[in-house]
C-alpha positions as CSV (number, residue, x, y, z in Angstrom):
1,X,3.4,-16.5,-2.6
2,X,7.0,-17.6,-2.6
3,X,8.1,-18.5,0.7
4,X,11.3,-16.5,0.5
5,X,9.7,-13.5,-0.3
6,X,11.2,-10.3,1.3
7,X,10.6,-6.4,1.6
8,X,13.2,-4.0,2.1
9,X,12.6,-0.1,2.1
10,X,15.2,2.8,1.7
11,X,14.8,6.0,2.3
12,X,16.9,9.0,-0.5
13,X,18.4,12.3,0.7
14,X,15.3,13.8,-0.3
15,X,13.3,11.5,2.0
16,X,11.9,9.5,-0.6
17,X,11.0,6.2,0.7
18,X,11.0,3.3,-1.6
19,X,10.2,-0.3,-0.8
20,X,11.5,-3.1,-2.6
21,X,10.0,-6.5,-2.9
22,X,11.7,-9.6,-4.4
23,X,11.2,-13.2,-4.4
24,X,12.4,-15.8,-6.9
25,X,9.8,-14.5,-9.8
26,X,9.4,-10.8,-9.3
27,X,11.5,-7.7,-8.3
28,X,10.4,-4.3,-8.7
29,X,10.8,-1.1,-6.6
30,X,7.8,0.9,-5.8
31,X,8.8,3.9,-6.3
32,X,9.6,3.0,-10.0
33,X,6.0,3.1,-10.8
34,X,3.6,4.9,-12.5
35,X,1.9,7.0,-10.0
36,X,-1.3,5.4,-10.6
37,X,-0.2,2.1,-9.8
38,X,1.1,3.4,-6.5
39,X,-2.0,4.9,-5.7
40,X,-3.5,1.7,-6.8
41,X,-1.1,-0.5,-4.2
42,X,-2.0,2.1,-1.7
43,X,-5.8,2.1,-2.2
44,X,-5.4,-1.7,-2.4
45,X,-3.0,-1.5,0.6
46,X,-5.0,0.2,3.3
47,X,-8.4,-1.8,2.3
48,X,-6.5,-4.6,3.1
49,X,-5.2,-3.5,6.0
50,X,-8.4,-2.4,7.7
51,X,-10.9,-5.2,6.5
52,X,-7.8,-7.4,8.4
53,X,-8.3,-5.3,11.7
54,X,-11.9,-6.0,12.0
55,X,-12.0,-9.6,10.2
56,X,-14.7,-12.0,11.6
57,X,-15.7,-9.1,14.2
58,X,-19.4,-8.8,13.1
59,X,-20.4,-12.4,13.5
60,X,-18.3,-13.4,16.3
61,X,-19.6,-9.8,18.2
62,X,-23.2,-10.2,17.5
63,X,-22.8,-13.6,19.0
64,X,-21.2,-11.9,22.2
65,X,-24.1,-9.4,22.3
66,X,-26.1,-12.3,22.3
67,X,-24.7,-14.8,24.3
68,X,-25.7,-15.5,27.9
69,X,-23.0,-17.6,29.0
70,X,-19.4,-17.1,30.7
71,X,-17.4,-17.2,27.0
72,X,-20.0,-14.4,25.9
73,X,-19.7,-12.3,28.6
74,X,-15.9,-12.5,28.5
75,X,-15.9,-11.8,24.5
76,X,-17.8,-8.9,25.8
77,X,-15.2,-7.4,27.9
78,X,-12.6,-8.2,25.7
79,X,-14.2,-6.2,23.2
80,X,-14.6,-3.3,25.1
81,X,-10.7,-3.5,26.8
82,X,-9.7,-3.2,23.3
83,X,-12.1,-0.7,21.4
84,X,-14.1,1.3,24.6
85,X,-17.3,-0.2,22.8
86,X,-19.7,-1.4,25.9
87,X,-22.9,-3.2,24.7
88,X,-24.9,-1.6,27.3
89,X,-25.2,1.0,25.1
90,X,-26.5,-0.9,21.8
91,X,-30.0,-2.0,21.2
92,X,-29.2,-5.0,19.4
93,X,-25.9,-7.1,18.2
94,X,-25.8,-5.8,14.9
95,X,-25.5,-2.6,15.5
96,X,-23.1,-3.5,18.0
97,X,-21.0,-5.7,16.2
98,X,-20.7,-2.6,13.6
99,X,-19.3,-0.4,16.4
100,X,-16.9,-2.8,17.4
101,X,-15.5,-3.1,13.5
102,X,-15.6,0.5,13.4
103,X,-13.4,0.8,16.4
104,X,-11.0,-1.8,15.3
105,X,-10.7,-0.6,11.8
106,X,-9.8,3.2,13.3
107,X,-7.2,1.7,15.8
108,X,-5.9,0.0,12.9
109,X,-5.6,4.0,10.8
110,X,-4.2,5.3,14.0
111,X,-1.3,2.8,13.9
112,X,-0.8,3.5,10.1
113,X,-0.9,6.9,10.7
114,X,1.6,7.4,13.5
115,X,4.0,4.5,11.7
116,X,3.5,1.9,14.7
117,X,2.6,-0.6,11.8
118,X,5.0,-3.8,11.5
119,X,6.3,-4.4,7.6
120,X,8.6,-7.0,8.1
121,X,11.3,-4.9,7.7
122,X,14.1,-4.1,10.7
123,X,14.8,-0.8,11.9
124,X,13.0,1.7,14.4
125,X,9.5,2.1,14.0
126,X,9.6,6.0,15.0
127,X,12.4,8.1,14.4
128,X,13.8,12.1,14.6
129,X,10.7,14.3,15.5
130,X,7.6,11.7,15.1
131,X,9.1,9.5,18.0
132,X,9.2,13.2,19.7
133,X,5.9,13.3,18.7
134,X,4.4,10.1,20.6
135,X,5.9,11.0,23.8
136,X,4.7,14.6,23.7
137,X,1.2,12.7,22.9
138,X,1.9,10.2,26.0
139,X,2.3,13.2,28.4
140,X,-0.7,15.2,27.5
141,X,-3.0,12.0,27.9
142,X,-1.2,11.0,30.9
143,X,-2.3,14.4,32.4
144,X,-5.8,14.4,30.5
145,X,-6.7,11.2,32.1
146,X,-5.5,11.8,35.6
147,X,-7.3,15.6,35.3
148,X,-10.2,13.1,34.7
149,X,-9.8,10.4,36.8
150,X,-9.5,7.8,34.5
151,X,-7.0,4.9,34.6
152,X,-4.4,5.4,31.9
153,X,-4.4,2.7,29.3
154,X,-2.5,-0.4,29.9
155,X,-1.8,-2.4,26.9
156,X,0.6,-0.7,24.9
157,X,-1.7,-1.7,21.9
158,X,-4.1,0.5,23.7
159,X,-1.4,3.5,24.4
160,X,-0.8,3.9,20.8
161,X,-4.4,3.8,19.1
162,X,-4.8,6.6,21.4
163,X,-1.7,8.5,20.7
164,X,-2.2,8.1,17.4
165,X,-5.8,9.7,17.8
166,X,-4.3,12.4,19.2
167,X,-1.6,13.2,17.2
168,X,-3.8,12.7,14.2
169,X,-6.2,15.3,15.7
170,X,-3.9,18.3,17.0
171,X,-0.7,17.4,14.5
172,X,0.1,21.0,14.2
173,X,0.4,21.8,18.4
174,X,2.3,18.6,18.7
175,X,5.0,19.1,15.7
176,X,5.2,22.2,17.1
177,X,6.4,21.5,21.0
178,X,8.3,18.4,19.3
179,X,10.8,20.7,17.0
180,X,11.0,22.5,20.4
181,X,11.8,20.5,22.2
182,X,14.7,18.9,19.7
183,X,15.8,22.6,19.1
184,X,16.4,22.9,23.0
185,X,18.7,20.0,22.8
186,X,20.2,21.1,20.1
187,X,21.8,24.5,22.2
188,X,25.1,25.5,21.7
189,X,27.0,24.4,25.1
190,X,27.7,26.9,27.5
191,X,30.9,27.1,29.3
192,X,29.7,28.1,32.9
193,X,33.5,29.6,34.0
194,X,33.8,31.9,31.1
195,X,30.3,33.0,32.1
196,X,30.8,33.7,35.2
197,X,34.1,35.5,34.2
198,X,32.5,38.0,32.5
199,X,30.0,38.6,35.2
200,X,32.7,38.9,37.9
């Protein structure tokens, strides 16, 4: 691949996003497609995306499960601080090593799903009502792990695999208090002295 290779992305009134690539040989803009290629890129795409999340994990996490020494038993925990997956609970390394890809490979769909995914390209991450979204997320699993007296997450890695879970799982509750929420801000002002005017 060309070294000066870029992506941009634009987004129409209609909310059509399109994402252009260039480099010295090749310029097209996705959106310009066929829709089959698009699916194509997008099958293609997220494949990629989650065989990345989880590469090497089944050899290197069998040989954790298996290991007896310090680095083992540190790979272990680093493991679970990242995916929640604790060997204890796995008869043998394969099977563990498959849980551990599994979890990486669903934190990895989380961040594509909730847009916390990095393209290269500048600009906020989460905008208008899905950044409303993540922090109504962040409050409800605040209380949900307090109510169970758990220690909140502290990697932000961590923080948004499971907002993203949530969101994912109870979209419609949580687009729902989000447009709230933005509505409320969105009041007309209220002038307090003609108010009370009236009232008098």
């Amino acid at each position: 691949m060309a070294k000066n290779a870029k992506a941009t992305d634009s987004v129409d009134s209609n909310g059509v996003i399109t994402i252009t690539y260039t480099s010295p040989d090749v310029s097209l803009v996705f959106g310009d497609l066929p829709h089959a290629s698009q699916v194509y890129l997008a099958q293609y795409g997220l494949n990629k995306a989650l065989q990345d999340a989880a590469s090497g994990t089944l050899k290197a996490a069998t040989d954790a499960y298996n290991g007896t020494d310090e680095a083992a038993a540190k790979a272990r925990k680093k493991y679970y601080d990242a995916t929640n997956v604790d060997s204890n609970d796995y008869d043998n390394g394969a099977s563990y090593a498959e849980a551990v890809a599994l979890a990486q490979k669903n934190s990895r769909l989380a961040d594509i799903m909730s847009g916390d995914v990095s393209v290269g390209t500048t600009g906020p991450r989460l905008r208008g009502i899905d950044a409303v979204m993540f922090d109504v997320a962040i409050e409800r699993l605040k209380v949900a792990f307090g109510n169970a007296g758990k220690k909140f997450p502290e990697t932000a890695a961590e923080v948004r695999r499971i907002a993203g879970l949530y969101i994912a799982k109870y979209d419609g509750d949580v687009r729902a208090e989000a447009q709230r929420r933005m509505d409320a801000e969105n009041l007309p002002a209220i002038d307090l002295d003609d108010l009370m005017t009236e009232t008098e």
